[in-house]
N, CA, C and O atoms as a MOPAC input file, in Angstrom:
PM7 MOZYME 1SCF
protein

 N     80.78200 1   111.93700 1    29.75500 1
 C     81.92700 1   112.14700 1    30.60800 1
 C     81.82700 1   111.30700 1    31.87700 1
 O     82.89400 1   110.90800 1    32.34600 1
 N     80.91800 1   111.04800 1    32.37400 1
 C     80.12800 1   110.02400 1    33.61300 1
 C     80.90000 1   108.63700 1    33.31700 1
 O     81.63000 1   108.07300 1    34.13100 1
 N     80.62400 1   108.20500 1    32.07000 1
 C     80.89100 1   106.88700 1    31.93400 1
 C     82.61200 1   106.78700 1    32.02400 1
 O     83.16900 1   105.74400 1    32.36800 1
 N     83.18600 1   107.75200 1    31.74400 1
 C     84.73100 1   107.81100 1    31.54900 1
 C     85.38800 1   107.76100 1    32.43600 1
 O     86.47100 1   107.18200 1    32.51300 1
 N     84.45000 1   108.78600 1    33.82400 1
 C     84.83300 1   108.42100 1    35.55100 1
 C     84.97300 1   107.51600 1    35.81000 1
 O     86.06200 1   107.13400 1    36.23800 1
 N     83.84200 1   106.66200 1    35.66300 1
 C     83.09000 1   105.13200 1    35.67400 1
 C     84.18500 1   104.14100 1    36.07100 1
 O     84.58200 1   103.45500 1    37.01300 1
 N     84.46200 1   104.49800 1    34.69000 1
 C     85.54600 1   103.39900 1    33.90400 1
 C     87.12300 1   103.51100 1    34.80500 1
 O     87.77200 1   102.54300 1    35.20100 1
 N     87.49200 1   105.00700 1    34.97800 1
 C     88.81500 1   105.26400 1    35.61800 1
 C     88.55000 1   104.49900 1    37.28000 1
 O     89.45700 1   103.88900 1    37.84700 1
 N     87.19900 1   104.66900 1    37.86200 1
 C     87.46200 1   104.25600 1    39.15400 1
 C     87.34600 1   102.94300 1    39.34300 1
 O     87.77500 1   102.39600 1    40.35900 1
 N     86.59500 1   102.14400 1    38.12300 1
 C     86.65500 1   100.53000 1    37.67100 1
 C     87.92300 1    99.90000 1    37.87600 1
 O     88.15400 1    98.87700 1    38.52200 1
 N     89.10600 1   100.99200 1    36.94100 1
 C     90.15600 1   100.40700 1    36.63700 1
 C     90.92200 1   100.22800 1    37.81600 1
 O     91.57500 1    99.22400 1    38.10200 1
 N     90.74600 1   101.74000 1    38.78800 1
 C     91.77800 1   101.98500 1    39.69700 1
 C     91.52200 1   101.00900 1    40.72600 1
 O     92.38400 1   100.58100 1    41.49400 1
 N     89.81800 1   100.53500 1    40.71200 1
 C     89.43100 1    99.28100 1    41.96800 1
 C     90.37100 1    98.15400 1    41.64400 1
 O     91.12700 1    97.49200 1    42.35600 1
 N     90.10400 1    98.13300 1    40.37600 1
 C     90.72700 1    96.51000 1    39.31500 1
 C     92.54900 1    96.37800 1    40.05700 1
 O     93.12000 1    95.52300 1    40.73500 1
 N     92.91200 1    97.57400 1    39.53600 1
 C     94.33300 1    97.97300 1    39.95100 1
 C     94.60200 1    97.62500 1    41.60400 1
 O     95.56300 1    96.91000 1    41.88700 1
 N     94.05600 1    97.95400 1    42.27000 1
 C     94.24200 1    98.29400 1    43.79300 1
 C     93.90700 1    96.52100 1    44.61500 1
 O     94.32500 1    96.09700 1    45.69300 1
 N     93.03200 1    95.85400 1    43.60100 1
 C     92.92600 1    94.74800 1    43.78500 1
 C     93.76900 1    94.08700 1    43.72200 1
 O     94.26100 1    93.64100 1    44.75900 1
 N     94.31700 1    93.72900 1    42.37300 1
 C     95.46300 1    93.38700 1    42.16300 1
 C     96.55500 1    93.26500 1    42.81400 1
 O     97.25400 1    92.25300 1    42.82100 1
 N     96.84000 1    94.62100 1    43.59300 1
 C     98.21300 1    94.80900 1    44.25800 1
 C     97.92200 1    94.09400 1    45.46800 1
 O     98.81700 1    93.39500 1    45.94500 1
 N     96.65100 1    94.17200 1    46.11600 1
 C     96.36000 1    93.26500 1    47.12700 1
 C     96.59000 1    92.23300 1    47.57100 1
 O     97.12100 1    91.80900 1    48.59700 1
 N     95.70100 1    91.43400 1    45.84900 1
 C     96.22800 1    89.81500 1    45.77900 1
 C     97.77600 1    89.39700 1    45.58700 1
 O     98.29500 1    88.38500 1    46.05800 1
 N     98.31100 1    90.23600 1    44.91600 1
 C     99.92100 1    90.29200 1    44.74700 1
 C    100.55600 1    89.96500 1    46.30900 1
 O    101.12600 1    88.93100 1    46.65600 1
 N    100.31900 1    90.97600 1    46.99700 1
 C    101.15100 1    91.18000 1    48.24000 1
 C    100.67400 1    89.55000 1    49.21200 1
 O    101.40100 1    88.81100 1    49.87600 1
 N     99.34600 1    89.47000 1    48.95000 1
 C     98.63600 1    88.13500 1    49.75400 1
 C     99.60700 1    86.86300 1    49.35000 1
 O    100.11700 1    85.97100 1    50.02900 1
 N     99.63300 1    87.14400 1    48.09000 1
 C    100.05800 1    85.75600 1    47.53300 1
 C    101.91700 1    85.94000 1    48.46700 1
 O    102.27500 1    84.95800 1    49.11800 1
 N    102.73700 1    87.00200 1    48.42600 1
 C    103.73000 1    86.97700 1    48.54800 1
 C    103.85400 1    86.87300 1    50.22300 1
 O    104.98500 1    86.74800 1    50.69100 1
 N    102.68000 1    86.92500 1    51.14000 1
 C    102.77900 1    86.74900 1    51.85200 1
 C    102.70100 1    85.62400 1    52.49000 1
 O    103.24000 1    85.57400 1    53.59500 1
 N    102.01200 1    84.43300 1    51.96300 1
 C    101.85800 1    83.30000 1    51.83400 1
 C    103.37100 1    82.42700 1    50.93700 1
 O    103.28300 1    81.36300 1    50.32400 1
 N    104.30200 1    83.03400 1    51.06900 1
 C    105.66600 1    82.75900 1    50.16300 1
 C    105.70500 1    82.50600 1    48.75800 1
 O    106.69500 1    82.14900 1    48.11900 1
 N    104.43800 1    82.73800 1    48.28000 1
 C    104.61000 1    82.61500 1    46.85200 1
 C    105.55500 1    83.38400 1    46.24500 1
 O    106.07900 1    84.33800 1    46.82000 1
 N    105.92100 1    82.92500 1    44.70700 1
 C    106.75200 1    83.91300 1    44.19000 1
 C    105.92900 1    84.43800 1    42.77600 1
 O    105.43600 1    83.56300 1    42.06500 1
 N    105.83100 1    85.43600 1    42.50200 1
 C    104.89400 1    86.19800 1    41.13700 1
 C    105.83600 1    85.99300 1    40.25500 1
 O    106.94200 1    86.47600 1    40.49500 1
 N    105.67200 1    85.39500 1    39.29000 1
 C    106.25100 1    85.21800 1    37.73000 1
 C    106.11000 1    86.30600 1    36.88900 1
 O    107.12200 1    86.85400 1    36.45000 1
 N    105.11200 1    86.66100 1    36.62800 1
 C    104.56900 1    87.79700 1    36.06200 1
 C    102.95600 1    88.54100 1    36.22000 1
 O    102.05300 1    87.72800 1    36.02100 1
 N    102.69300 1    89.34900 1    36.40700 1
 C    101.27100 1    90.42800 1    36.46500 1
 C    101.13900 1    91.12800 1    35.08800 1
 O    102.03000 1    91.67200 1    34.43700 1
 N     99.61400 1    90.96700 1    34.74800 1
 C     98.95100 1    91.66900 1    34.01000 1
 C     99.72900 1    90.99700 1    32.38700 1
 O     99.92700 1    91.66000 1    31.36900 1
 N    100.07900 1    89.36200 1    32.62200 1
 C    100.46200 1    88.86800 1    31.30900 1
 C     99.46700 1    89.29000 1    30.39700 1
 O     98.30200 1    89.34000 1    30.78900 1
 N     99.77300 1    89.61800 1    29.17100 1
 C     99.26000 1    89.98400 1    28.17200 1
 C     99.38400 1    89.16200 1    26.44900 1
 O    100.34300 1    89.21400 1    25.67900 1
 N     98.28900 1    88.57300 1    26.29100 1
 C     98.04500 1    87.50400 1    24.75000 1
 C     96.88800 1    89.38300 1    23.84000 1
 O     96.44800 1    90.47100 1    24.21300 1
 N     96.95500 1    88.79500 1    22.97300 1
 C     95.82600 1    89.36300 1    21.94300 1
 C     94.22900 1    88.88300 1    22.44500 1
 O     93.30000 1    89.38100 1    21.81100 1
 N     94.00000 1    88.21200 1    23.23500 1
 C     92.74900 1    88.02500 1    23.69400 1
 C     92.52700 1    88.19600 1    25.06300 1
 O     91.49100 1    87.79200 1    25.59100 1
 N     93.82500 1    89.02200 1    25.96500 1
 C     93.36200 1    89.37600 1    26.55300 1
 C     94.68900 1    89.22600 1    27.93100 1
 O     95.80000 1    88.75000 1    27.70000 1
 N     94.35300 1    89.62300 1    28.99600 1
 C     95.64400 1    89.13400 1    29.95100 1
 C     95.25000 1    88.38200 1    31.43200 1
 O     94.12000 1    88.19900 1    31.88300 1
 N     96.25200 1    88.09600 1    31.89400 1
 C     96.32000 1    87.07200 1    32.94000 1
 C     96.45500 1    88.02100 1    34.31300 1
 O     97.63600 1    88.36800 1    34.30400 1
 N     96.03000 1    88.40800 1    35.08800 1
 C     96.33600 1    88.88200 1    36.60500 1
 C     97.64000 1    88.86100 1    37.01500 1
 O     98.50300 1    89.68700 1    37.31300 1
 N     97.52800 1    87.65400 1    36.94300 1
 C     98.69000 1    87.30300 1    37.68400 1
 C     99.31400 1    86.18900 1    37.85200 1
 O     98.71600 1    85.47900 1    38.66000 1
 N    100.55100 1    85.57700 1    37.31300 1
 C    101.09300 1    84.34100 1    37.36300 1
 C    101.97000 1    84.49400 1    38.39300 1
 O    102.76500 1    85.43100 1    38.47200 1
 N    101.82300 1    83.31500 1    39.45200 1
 C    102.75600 1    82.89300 1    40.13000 1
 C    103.04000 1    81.91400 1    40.40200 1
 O    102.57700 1    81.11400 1    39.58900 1
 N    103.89000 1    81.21100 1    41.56100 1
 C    104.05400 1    79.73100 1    41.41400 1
 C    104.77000 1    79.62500 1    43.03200 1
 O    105.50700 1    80.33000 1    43.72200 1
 N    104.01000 1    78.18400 1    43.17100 1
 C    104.17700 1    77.95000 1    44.55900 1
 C    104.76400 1    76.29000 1    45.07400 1
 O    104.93800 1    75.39600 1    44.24600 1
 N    104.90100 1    76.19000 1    45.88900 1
 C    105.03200 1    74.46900 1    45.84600 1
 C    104.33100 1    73.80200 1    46.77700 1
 O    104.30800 1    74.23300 1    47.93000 1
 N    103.59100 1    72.54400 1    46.38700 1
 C    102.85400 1    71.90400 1    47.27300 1
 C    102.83100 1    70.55800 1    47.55000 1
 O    103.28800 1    69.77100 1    46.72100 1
 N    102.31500 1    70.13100 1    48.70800 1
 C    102.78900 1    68.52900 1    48.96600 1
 C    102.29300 1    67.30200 1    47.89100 1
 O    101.09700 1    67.40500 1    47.61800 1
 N    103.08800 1    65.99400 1    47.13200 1
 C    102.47100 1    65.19200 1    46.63400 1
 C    102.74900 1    64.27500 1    46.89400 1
 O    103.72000 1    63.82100 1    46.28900 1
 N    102.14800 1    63.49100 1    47.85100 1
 C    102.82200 1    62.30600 1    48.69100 1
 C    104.12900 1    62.68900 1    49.30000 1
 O    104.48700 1    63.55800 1    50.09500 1
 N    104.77300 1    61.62500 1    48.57100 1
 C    106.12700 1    62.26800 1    50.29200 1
 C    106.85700 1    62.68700 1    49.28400 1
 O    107.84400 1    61.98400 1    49.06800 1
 N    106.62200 1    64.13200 1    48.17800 1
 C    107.66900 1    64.97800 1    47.85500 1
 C    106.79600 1    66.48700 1    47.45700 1
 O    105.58000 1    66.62800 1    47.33600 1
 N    107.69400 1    67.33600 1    47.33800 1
 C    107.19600 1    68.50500 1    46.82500 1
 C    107.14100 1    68.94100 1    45.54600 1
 O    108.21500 1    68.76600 1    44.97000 1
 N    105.98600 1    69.62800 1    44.63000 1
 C    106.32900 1    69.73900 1    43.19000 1
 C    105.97200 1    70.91400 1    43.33800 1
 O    105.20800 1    71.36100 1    44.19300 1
 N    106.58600 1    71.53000 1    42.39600 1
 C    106.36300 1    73.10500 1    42.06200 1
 C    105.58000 1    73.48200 1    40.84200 1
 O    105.88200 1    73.25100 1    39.67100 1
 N    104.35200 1    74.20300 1    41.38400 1
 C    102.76100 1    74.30500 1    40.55100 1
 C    103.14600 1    76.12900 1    40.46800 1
 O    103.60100 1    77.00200 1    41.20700 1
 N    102.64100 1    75.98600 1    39.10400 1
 C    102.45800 1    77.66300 1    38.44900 1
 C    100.92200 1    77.80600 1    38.57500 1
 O    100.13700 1    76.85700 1    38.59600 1
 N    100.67000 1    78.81600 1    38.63700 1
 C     99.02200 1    79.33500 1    39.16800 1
 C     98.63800 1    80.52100 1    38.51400 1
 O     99.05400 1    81.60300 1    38.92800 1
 N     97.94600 1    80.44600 1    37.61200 1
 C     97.28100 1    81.41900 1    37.05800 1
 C     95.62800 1    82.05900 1    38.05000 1
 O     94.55800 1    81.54400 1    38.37700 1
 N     96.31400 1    83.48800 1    38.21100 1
 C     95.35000 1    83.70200 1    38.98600 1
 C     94.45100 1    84.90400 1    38.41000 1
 O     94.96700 1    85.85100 1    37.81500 1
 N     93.01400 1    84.79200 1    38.64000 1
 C     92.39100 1    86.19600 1    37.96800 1
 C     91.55300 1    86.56700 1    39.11100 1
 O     90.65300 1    85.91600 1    39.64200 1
 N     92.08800 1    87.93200 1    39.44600 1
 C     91.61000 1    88.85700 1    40.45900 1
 C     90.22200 1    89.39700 1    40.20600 1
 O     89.93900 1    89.60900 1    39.02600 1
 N     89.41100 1    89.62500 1    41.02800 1
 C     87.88300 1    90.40900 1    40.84800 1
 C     87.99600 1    91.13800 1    42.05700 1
 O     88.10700 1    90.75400 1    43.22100 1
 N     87.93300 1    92.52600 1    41.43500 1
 C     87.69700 1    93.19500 1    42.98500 1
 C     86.37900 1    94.49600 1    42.76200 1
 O     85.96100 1    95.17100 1    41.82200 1
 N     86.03100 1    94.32000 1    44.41500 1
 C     84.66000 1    94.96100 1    44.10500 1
 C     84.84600 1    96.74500 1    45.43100 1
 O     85.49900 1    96.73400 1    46.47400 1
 N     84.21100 1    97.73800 1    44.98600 1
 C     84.72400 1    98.78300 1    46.44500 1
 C     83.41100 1    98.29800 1    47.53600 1
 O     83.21100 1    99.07500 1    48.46900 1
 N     82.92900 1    97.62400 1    47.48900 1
 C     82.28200 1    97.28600 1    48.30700 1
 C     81.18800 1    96.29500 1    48.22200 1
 O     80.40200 1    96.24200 1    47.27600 1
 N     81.17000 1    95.47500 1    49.29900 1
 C     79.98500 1    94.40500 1    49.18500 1
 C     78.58500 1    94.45400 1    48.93000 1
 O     77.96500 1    95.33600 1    49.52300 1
 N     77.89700 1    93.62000 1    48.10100 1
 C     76.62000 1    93.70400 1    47.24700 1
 C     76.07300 1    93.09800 1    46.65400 1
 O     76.61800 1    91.99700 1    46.58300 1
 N     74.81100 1    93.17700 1    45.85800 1
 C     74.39600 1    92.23600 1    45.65300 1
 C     75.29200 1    91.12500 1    44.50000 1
 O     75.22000 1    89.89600 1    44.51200 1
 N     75.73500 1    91.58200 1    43.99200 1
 C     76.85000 1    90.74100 1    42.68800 1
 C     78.08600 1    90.27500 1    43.39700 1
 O     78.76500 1    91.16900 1    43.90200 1
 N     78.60500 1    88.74000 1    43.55900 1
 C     79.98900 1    88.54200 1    44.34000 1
 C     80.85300 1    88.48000 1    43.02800 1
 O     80.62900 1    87.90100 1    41.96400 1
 N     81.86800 1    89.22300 1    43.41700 1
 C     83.08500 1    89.56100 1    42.26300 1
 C     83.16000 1    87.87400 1    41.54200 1
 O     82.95800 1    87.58500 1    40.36300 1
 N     83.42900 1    87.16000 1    42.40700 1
 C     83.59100 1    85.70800 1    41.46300 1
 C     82.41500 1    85.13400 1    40.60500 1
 O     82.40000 1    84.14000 1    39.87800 1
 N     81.32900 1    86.13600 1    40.92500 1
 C     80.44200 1    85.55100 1    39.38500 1
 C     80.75700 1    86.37700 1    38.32200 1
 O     80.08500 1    86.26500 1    37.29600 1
 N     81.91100 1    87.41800 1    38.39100 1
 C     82.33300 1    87.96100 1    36.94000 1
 C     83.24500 1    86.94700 1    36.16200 1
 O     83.97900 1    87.26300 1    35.22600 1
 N     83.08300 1    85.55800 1    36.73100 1
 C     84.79900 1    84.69600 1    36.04400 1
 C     83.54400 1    84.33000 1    35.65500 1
 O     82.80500 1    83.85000 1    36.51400 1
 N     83.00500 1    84.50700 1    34.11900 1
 C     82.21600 1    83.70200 1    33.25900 1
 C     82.83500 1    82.72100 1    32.35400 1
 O     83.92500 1    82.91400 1    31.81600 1
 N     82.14400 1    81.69900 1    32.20300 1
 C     82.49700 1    80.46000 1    30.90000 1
 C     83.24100 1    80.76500 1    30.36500 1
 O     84.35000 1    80.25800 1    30.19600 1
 N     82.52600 1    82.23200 1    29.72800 1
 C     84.07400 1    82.96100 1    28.56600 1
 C     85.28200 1    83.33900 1    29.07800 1
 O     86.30800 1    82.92900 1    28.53500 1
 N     85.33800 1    84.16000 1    30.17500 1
 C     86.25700 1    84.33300 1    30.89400 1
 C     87.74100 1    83.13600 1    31.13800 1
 O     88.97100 1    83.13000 1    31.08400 1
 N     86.44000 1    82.13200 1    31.45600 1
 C     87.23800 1    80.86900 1    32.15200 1
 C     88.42900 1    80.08000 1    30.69700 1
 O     89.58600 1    79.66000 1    30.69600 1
 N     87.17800 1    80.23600 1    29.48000 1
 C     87.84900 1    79.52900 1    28.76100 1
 C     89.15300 1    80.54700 1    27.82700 1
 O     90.18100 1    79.98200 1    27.45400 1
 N     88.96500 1    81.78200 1    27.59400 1
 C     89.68700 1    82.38700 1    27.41500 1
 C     91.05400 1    82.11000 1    28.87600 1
 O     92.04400 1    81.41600 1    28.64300 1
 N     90.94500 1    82.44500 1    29.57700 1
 C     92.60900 1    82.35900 1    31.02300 1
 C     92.73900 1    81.08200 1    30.42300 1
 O     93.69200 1    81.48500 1    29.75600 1
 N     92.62000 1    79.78000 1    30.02700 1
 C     92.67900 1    78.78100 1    29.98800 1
 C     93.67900 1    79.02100 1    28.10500 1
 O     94.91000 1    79.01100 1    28.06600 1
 N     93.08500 1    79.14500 1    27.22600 1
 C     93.94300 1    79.83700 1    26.04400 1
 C     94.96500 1    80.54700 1    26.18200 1
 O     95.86300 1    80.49700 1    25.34200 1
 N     95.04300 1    81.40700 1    27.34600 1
 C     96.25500 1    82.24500 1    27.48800 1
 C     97.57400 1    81.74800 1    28.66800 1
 O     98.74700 1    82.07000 1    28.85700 1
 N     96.66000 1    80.85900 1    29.23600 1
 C     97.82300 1    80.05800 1    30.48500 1
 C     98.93600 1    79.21100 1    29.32000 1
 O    100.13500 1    79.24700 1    29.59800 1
 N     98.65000 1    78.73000 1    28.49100 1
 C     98.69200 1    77.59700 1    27.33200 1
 C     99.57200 1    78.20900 1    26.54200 1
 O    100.51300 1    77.53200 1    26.12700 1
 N     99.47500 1    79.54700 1    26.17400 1
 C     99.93200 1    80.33000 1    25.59000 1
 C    101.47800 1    80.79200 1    25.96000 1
 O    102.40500 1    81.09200 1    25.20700 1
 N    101.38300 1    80.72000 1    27.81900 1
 C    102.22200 1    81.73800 1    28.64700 1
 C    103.56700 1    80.04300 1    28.74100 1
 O    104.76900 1    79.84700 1    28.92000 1
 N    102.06700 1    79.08700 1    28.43200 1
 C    103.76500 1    77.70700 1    29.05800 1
 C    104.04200 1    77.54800 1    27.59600 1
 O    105.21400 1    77.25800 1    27.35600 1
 N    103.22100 1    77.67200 1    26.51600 1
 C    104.19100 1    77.10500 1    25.40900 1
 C    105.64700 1    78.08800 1    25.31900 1
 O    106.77000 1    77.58700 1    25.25800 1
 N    105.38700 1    79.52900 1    25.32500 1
 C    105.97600 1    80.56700 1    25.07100 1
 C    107.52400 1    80.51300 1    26.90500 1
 O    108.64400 1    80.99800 1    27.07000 1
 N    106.77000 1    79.82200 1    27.60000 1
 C    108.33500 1    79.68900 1    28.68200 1
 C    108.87300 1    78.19700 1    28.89900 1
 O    109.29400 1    77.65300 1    29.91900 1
 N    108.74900 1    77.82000 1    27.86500 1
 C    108.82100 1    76.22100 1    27.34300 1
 C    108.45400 1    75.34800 1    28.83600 1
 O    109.22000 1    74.43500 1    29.14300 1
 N    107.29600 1    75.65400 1    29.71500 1
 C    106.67000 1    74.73600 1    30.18500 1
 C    105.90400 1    73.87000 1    29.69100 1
 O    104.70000 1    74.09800 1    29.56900 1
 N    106.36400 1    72.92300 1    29.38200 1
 C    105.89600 1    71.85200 1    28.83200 1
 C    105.36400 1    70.41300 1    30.03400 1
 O    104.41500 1    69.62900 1    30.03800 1
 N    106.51000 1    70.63300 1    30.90300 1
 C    105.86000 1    69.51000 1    31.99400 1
 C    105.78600 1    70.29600 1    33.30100 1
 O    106.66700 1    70.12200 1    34.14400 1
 N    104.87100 1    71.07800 1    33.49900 1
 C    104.56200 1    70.83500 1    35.13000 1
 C    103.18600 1    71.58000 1    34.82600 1
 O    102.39100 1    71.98600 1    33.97800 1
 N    103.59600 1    71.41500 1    36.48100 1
 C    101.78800 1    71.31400 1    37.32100 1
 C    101.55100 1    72.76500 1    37.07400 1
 O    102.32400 1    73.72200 1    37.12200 1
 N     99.96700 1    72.65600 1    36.72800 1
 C     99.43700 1    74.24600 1    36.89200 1
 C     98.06600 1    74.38700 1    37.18700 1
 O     97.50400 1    73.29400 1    37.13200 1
 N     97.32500 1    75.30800 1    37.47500 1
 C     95.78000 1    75.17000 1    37.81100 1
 C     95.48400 1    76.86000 1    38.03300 1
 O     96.34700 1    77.73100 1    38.14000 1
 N     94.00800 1    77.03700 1    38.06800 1
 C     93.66200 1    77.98100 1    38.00900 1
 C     93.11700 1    78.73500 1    39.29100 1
 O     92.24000 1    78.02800 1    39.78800 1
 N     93.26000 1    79.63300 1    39.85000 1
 C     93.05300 1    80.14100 1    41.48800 1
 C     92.21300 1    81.45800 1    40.52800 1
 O     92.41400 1    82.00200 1    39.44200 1
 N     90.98500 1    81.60100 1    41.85900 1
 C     91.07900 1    82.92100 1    41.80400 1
 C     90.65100 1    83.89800 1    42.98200 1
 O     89.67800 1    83.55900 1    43.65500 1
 N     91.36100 1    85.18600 1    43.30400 1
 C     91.06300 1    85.84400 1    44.31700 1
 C     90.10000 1    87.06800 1    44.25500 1
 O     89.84500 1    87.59200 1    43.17100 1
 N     89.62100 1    87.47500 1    45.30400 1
 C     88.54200 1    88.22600 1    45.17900 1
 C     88.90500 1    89.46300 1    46.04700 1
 O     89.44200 1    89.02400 1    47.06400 1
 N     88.86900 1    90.28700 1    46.07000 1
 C     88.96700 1    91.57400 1    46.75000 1
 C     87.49500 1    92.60200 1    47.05000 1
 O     86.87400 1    93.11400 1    46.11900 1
 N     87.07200 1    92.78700 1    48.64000 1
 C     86.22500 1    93.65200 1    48.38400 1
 C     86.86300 1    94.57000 1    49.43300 1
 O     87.48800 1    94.19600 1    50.42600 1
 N     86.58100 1    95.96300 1    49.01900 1
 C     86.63500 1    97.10100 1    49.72300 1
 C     85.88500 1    97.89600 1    50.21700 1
 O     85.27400 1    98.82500 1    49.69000 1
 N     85.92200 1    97.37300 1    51.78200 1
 C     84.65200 1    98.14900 1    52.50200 1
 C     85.08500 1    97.89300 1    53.81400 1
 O     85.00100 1    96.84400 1    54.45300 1
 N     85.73200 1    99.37400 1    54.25700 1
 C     86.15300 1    99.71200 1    55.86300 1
 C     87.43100 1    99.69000 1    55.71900 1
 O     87.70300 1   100.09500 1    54.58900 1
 N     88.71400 1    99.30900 1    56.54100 1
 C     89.92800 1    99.50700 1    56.46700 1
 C     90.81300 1    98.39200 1    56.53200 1
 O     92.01700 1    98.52600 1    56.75100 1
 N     90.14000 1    97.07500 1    56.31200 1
 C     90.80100 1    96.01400 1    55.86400 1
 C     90.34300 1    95.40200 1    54.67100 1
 O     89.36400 1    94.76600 1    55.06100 1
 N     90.46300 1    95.20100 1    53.41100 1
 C     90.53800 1    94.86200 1    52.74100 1
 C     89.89500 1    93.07400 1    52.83700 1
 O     90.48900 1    92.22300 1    53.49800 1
 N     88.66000 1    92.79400 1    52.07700 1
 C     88.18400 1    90.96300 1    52.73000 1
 C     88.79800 1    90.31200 1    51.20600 1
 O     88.47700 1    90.54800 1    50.04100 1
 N     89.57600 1    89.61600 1    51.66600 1
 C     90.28500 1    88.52400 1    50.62600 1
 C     90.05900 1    87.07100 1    50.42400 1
 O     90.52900 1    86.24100 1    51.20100 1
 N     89.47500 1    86.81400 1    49.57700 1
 C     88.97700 1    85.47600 1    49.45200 1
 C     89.86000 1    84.60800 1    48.51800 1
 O     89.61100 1    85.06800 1    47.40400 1
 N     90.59100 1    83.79000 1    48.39400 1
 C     91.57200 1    82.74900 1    47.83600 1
 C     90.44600 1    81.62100 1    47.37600 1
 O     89.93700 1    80.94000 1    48.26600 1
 N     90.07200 1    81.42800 1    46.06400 1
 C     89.42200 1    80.15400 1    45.49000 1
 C     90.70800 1    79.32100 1    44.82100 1
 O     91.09600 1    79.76300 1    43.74000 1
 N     91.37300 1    78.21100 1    45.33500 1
 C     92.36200 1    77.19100 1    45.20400 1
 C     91.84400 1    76.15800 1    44.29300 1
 O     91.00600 1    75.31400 1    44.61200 1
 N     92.51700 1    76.30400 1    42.88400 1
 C     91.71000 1    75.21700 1    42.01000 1
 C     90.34300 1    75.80000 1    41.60000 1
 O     89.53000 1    74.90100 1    41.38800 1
 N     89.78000 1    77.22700 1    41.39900 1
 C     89.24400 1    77.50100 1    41.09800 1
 C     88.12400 1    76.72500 1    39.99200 1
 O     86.98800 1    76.37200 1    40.30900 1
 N     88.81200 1    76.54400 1    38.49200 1
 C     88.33500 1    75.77700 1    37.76600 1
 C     89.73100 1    75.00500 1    37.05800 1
 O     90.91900 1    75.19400 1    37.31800 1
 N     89.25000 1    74.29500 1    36.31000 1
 C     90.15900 1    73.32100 1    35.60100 1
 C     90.04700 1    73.71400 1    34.02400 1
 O     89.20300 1    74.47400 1    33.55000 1
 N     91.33100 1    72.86900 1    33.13700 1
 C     91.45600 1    73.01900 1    32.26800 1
 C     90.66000 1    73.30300 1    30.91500 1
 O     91.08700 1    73.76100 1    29.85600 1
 N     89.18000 1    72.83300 1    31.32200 1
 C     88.53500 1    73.15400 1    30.27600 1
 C     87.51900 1    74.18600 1    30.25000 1
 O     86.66600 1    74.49400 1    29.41700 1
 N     87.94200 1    74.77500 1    31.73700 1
 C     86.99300 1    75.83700 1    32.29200 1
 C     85.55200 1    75.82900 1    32.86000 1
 O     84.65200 1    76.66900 1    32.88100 1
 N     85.72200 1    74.11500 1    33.47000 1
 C     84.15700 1    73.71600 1    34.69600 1
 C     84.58100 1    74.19500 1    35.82300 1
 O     85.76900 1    74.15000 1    36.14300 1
 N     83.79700 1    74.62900 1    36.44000 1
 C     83.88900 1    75.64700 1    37.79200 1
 C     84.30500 1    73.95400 1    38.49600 1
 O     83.71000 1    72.91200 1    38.22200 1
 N     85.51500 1    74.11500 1    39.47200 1
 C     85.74600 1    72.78800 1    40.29400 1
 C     85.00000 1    72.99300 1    42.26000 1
 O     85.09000 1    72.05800 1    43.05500 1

């Protein structure tokens, strides 16, 4: 029954994270496409999409983002849970999310945010370009 707690207060951290990075990102003007996309191998955090400078114009980049959140700081940093597998799986399912919204040409890359909870602000860490397409840590 221990492990079942475990698991509910895992989820509810996982959850509470999430809404975090959500609100961060929207505070930064992003716009969320979709949360908690879902393939058969697994789901995406959070897709959103933002626009950024490329020379003298602006292009609009979709961002697959995968949240790690921890209730408090320790010895393990939430971003060493984005393992190889991890990486290369979000990378199968980003692929998945543009064939399926017929993105076929634009920019996209992988972010990921970190959430720890400990005291009454919430510490948010934004990794920009996290890793790349084939899932090497950049």
């Amino acid at each position: 029954m221990e492990e079942d707690a475990s698991e509910a207060s895992t989820l509810t951290i996982g959850e509470r994270g999430e809404s975090v990075a959500e609100a961060y990102l929207r505070e930064q003007g992003w716009s969320i496409r979709a949360t908690n996309y879902e393939t058969q191998r697994g789901e995406i955090d959070l897709v959103a999409e933002t626009t950024e400078p490329l020379g003298d114009r602006t292009v609009e980049m979709i961002v697959f983002v995968e949240v790690k959140a921890r209730s408090r700081s320790g010895a393990i940093l939430p971003e060493s849970a984005v393992t190889a597998d991890k990486r290369h799986t979000l990378t199968y399912m980003a692929n998945r999310y543009l064939s399926e919204h017929a993105e076929s040409d634009v920019s996209a890359r992988f972010d990921v945010i970190t959430v720890v909870f400990e005291g009454d602000t919430p510490d948010i860490h934004h990794y920009s370009s996290a890793f790349d397409a084939s899932g090497r840590i950049n």
